[in-house]
C-alpha positions in Angstrom: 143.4 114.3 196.6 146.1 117.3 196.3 148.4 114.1 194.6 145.3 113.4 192.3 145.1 116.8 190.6 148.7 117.8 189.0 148.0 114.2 187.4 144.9 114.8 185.9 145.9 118.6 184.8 148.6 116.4 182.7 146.5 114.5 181.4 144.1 116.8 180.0 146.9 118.8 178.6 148.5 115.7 177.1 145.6 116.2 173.8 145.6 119.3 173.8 149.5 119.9 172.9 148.9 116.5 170.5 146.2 118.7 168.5 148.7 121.2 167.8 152.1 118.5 166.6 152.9 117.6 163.5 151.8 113.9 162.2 153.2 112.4 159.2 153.2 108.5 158.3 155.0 106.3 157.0 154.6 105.7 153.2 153.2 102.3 152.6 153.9 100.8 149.5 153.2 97.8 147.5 154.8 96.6 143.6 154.5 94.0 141.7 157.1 93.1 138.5 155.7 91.3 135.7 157.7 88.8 133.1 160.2 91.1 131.7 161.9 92.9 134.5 164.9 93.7 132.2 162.8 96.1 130.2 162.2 98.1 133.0 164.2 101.5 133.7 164.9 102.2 130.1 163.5 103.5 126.6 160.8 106.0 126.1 158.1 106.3 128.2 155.1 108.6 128.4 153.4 109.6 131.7 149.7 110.3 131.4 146.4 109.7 133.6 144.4 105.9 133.9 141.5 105.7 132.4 138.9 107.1 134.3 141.4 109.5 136.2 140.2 112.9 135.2 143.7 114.2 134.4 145.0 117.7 133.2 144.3 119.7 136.5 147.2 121.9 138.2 146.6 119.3 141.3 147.1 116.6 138.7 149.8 117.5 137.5 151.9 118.0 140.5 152.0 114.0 140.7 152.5 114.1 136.9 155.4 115.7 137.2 156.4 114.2 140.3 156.8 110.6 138.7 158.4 112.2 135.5 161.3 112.9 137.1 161.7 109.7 139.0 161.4 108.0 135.5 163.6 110.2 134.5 166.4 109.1 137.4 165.7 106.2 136.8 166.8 105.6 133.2 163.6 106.8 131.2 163.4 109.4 128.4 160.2 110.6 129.1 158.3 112.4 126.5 155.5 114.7 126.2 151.6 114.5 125.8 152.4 114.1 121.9 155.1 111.1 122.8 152.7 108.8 120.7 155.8 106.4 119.5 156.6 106.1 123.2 157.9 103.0 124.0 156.0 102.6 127.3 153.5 104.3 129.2 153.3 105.1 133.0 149.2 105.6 133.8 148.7 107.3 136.8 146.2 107.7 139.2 146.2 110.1 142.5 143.6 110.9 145.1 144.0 113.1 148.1 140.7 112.9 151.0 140.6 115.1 154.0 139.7 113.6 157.0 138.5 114.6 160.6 137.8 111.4 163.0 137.0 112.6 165.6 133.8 113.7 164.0 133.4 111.0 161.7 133.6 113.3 158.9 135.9 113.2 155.5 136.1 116.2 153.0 136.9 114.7 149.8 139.2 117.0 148.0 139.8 113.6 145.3 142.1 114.6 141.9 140.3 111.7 140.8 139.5 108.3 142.3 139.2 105.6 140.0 137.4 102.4 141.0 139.9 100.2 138.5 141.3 97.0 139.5 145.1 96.8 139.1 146.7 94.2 136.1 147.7 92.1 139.7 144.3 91.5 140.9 145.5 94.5 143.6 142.9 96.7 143.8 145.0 99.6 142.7 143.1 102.9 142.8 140.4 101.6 145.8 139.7 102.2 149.0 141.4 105.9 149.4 139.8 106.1 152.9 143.5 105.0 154.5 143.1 104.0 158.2 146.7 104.1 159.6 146.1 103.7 163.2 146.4 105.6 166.1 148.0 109.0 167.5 146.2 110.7 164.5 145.7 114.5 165.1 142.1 115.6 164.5 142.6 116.5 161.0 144.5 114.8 158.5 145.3 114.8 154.6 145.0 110.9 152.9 147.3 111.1 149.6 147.4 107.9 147.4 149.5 107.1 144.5 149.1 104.7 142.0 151.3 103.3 138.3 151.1 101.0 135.9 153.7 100.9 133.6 152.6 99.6 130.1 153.7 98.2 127.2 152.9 100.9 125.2 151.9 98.7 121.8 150.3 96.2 123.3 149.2 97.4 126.8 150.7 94.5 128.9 151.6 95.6 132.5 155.3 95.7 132.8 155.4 96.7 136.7 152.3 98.1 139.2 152.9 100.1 142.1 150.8 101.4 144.4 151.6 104.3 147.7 149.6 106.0 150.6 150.4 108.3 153.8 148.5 110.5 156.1 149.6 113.7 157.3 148.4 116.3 159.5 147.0 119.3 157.9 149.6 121.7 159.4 152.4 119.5 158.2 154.7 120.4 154.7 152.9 117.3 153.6 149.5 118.6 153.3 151.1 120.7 150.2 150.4 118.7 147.0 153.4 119.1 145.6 155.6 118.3 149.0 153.3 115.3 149.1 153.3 114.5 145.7 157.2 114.1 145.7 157.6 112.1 148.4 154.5 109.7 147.1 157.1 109.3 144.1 160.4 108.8 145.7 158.9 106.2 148.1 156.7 104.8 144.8 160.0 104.3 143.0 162.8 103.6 145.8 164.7 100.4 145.0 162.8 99.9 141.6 161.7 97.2 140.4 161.2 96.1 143.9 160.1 92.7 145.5 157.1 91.9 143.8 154.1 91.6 145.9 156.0 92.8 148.8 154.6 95.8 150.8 157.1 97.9 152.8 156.8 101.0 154.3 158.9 104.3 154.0 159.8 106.5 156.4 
């Protein structure tokens, strides 16, 4: 019995000291490259919300300007909201859901979720409710990232990407912006990328 008890008194103070650490994911991410990769990475381009995406919002446009400026390391001149000879256009959808599991309960707090399918058939922009597994902490922050980059004259879909983590709520990440910047430097790591491939980034 006495070798019973310090076992036990770990135990219980195994989930108790997990409620209090720091959980971050892995960044999972998924591209696809349409027929003219070699167009890709240059040229003007203008970043501005999907249709649907309720855009224009200080929380928007912390992903707004995160993707800017990987566009802009990547080869892009990106222009402003008046870029209307733009070459190409980057439409952007984000979406950010608190969640608590253990009581079954999720506090949306969405920029906008748009129920779009992506140009691939990918489902880009649904199902923001991310379920990454276990050794969650009781509350986490769900951020999801999604771009198409269009042909800005005729709207063909040049390249589609798509990015989600989790973090725990008393993580860096649960800051927009921190989370926003890594959504884009994971998004666009490697770009073009495999197409159809889905990797994950640590």
């Amino acid at each position: 019995m006495n070798r019973a008890l310090p076992l036990l008194a770990a135990l219980v103070a195994v989930p108790l000291a997990g409620c209090a650490s720091t959980y971050v994911s892995p960044v999972e991410v998924t591209r696809f490259v349409g027929e003219s990769p070699a167009r890709l990475g240059s040229g003007t381009i203008l970043v501005r919300a999907a249709p649907g995406e309720a855009g224009g919002s200080l929380e928007f446009a912390a992903y707004e300007q995160a993707v800017s400026a990987e566009l802009a390391r990547l080869g892009y001149n990106v222009v402003g909201s008046t870029g209307g000879n733009a070459g190409q256009v980057a439409e952007l959808r984000v979406a950010r859901e608190a969640e608590q599991p253990l009581l079954g309960q999720r506090s949306p707090v969405n920029v906008g979720v748009g129920g779009s399918t992506g140009s691939y058939g990918s489902g880009l922009g649904v199902g923001v409710g991310i379920n990454l597994g276990g050794g969650r902490p009781r509350e986490t922050v769900d951020t999801f990232m999604g771009v198409i980059i269009r042909d800005n004259a005729t709207g063909q879909a040049l390249w589609e990407g798509r990015a989600n983590f989790s973090a725990s709520v008393n993580s860096e990440y649960a800051d927009r912006q921190a989370a926003a910047a890594r959504l884009a430097d994971a998004l666009f790591a490697g770009f073009p990328g495999e197409s159809g491939e889905t990797i994950e980034v640590k």
